[in-house]
C-alpha positions in Angstrom: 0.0 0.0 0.0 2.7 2.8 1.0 4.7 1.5 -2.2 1.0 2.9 -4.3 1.1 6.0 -2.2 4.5 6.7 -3.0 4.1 5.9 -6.9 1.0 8.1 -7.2 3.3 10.6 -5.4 6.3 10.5 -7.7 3.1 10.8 -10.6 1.8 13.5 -9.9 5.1 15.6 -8.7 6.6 14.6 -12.4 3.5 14.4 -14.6 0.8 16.0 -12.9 -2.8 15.2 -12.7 -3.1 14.6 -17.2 -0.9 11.4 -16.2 -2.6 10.3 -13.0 -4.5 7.1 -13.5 -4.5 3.7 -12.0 -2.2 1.8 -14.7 0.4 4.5 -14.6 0.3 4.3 -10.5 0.6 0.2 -10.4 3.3 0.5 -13.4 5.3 3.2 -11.0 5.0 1.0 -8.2 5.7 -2.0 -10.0 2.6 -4.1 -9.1 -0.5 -5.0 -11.2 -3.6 -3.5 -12.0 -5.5 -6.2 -9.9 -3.0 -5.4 -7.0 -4.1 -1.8 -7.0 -7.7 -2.4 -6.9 -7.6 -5.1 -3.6 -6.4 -1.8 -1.6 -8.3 1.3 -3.6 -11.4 1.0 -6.0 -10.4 3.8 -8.4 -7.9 6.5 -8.8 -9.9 8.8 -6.9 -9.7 6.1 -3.8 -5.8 6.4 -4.3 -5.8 10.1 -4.2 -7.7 10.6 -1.1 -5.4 8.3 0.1 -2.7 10.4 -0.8 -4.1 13.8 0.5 -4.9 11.9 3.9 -1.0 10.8 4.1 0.6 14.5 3.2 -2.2 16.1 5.4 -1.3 14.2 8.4 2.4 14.9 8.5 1.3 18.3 8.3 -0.8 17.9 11.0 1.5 15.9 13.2 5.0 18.0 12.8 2.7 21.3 13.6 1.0 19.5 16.8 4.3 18.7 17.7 5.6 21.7 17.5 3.2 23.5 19.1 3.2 20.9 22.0 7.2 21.5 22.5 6.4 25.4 22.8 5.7 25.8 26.0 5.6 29.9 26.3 4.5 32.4 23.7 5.4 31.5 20.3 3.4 28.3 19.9 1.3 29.3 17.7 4.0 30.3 15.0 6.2 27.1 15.6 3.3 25.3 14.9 2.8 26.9 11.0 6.5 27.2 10.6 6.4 23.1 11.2 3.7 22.7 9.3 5.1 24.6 6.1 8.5 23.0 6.3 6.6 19.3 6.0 4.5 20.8 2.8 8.1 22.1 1.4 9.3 18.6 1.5 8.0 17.8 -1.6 7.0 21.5 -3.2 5.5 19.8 -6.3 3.3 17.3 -4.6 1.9 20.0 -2.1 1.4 21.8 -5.1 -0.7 19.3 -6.8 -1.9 18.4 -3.9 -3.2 21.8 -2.9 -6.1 22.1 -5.3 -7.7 18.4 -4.8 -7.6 18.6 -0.7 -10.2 21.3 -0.1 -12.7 19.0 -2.2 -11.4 15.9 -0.8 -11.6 16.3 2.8 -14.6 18.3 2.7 -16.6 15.2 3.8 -17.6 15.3 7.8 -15.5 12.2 8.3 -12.6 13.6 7.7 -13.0 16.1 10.9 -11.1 13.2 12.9 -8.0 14.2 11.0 -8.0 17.8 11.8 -9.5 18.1 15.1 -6.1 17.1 17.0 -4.4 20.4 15.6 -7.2 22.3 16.2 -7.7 22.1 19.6 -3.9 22.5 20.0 -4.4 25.2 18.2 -6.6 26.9 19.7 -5.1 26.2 23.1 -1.9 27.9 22.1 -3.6 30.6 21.1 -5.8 31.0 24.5 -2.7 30.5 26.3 0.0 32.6 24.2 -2.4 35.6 23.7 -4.9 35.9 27.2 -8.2 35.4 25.1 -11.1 33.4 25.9 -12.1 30.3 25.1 -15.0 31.1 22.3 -12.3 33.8 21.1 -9.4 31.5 21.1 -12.0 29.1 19.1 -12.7 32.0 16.6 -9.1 32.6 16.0 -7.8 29.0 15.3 -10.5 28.7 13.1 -9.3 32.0 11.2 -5.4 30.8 11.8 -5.8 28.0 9.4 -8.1 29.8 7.0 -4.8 31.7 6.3 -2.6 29.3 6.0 -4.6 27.5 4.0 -5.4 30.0 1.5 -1.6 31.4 1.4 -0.3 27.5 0.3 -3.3 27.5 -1.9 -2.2 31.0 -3.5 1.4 29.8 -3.3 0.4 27.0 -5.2 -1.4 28.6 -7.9 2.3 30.2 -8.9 3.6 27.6 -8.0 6.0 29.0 -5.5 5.4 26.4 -2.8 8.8 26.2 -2.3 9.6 29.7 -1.8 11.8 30.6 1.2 9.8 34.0 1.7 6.3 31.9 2.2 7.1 31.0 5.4 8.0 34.4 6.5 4.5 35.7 4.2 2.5 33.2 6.4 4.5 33.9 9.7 3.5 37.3 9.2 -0.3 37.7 8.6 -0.7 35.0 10.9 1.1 37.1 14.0 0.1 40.7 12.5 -3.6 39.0 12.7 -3.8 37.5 16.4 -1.8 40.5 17.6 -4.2 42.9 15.9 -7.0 41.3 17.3 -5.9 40.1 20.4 -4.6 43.9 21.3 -7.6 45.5 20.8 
């Protein structure tokens, strides 16, 4: 299974999407057709897959993060984390970028996110004084941003970009300082 992940990977960072279908994916990963299909139905099935995978590093090396920041600054260690795992691999976050909001749109998929959020949001009730509801409201608005920075990064396709993190970094402080100061 990780050896299908990692061919649909390598697909779409080299080929992008016009290339992305289950016979190229088995081919990459050197099993058959029929192998493919015991673990995902269609090639749809083997990019949720895929966007599940790269959104949980995410997820983990930014909870991580955040959980090792113990004073103020938590918040910011947490999206510089996060961005460093998406610039791994710039072209697959790239590709990658336009199929997740539609992908883990389902209500299922809440599981996945729900771990950084509340970390998250604690950070932010702890590193700026606010209340809880507020706190809830900001972490909510937190990875709005981020996520429509990678997505506009993404569109150029400047994922990789060293100044992105410092772009992100700094809506995402000049916005909890702005509104947690007034």
């Amino acid at each position: 299974m990780d050896a299908i992940l990692e061919a649909a990977a390598r697909l779409l960072e080299q080929q992008k999407f016009h290339a992305f279908s289950t016979n190229a994916i088995a081919a990459l990963a050197g099993v058959s057709t029929g192998s493919l299909y015991q673990y995902y139905p269609d090639k749809e099935a083997v990019l949720r897959a895929l966007v599940i995978r790269e959104m949980q590093g995410r997820v983990h090396h930014a909870v991580e993060a955040m959980r090792q920041h113990t004073g103020p600054g938590a918040v910011m260690a947490g999206v510089a984390a996060a961005l460093a795992h998406a610039q791994e691999r710039p072209a697959l976050t790239t590709q990658l970028a336009f199929a997740e909001p539609m992908i883990l749109a389902a209500p299922h998929d809440s599981a996945l996110t729900k771990g950084l959020f509340v970390v998250l949001q604690q950070a932010i009730q702890r590193d700026h004084g606010v209340s809880a509801q507020l706190a809830t409201d900001l972490a909510h608005d937190v990875l709005g941003i981020c996520k429509g920075m990678l997505l506009s990064a993404a569109a150029r396709n400047s994922v990789s970009s060293a100044d992105l993190a410092k772009k992100i970094s700094v809506a995402v402080g000049s916005y909890l300082n702005a509104i947690t100061k007034s």
